[in-house]
C-alpha positions as CSV (number, residue, x, y, z in Angstrom):
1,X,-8.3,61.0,-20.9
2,X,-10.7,61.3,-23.9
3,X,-12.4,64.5,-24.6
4,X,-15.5,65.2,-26.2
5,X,-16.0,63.1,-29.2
6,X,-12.4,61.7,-29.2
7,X,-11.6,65.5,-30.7
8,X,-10.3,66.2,-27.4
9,X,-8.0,65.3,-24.8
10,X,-8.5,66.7,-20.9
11,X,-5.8,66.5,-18.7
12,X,-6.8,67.2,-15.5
13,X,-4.2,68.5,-13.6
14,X,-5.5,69.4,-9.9
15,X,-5.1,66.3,-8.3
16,X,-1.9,66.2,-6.7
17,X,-0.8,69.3,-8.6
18,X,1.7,71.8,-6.7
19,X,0.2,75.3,-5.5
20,X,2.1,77.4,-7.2
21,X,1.0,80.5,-4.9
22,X,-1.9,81.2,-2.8
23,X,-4.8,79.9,-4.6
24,X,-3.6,79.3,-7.8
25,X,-3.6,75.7,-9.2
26,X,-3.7,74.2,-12.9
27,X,-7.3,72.5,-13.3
28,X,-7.0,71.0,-17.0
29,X,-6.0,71.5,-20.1
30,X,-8.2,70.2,-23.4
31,X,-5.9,70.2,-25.8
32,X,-7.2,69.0,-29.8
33,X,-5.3,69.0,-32.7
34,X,-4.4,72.4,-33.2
35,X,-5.2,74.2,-30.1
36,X,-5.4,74.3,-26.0
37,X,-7.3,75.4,-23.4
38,X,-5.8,75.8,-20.3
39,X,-7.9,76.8,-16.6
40,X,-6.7,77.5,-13.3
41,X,-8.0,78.3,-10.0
42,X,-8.4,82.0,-9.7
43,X,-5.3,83.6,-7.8
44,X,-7.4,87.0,-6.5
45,X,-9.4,89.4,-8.1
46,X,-7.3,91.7,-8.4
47,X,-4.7,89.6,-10.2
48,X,-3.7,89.2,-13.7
49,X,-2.0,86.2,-15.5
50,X,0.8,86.6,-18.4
51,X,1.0,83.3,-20.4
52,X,4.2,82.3,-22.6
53,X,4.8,79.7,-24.3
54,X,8.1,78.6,-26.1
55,X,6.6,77.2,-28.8
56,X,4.5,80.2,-29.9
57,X,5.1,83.7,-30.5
58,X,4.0,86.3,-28.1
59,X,3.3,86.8,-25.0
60,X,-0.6,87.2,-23.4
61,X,-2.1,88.9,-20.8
62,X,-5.7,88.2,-19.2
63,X,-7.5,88.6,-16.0
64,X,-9.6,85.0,-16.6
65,X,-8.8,81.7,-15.2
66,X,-8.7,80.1,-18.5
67,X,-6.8,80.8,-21.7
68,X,-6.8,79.3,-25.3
69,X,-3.7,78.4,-27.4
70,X,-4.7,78.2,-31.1
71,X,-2.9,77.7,-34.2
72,X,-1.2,74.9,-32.8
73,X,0.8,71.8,-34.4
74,X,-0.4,68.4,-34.1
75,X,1.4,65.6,-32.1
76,X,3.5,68.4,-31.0
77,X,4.7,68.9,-27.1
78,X,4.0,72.4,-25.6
79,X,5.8,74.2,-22.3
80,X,3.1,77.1,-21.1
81,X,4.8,79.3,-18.1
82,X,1.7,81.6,-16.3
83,X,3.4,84.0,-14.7
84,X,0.7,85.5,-11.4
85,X,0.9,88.9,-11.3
86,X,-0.5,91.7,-8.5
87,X,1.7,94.5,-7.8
88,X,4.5,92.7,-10.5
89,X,5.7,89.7,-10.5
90,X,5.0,86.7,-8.1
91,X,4.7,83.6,-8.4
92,X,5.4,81.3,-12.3
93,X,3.9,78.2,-12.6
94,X,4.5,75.7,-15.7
95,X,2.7,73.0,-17.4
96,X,3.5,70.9,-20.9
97,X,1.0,69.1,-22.9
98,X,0.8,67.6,-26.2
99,X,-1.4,67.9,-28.8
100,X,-3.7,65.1,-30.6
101,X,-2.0,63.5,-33.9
């Protein structure tokens, strides 16, 4: 699907999507040419979400139900893993996307 002024592409990923644990589902992802926005329904409030990708260096931590790869490559496929975390380690859901060309 097209995005906001053809500078975007929103995948949404809900319908049909797994449940990867109690309450926590991909939504979309807007990706452009160099970056990515991924959200997701919220897992608990007292939960936190560590995202990898294999593509990029590093590894990210936030409380939020969104996060935003930047600095990407264009026409380039990218494999996010979200680990949900409480108490350590729970549940690890995945998602690819590509980015505009």
């Amino acid at each position: 699907m097209n995005g906001v002024n053809g500078n975007a592409r929103t995948f949404p990923v809900a319908e049909g999507a797994p449940e990867y644990c109690t309450g926590f589902t991909f939504l979309t992802v807007k990706a452009t040419r160099t970056s990515a926005k991924l959200t997701w329904t919220r897992a608990g409030s007292e939960t936190r979400y560590l995202i990898f990708a294999q593509e990029v260096y590093g590894v990210h931590f936030t409380k939020k139900e969104r996060f935003e790869l930047v600095g990407l490559q264009p026409n380039t496929t990218y494999h996010v893993f979200v680990l949900v975390e409480r108490r350590g380690p729970e549940w690890i859901a995945f998602i690819s996307f590509e980015t505009l060309g």
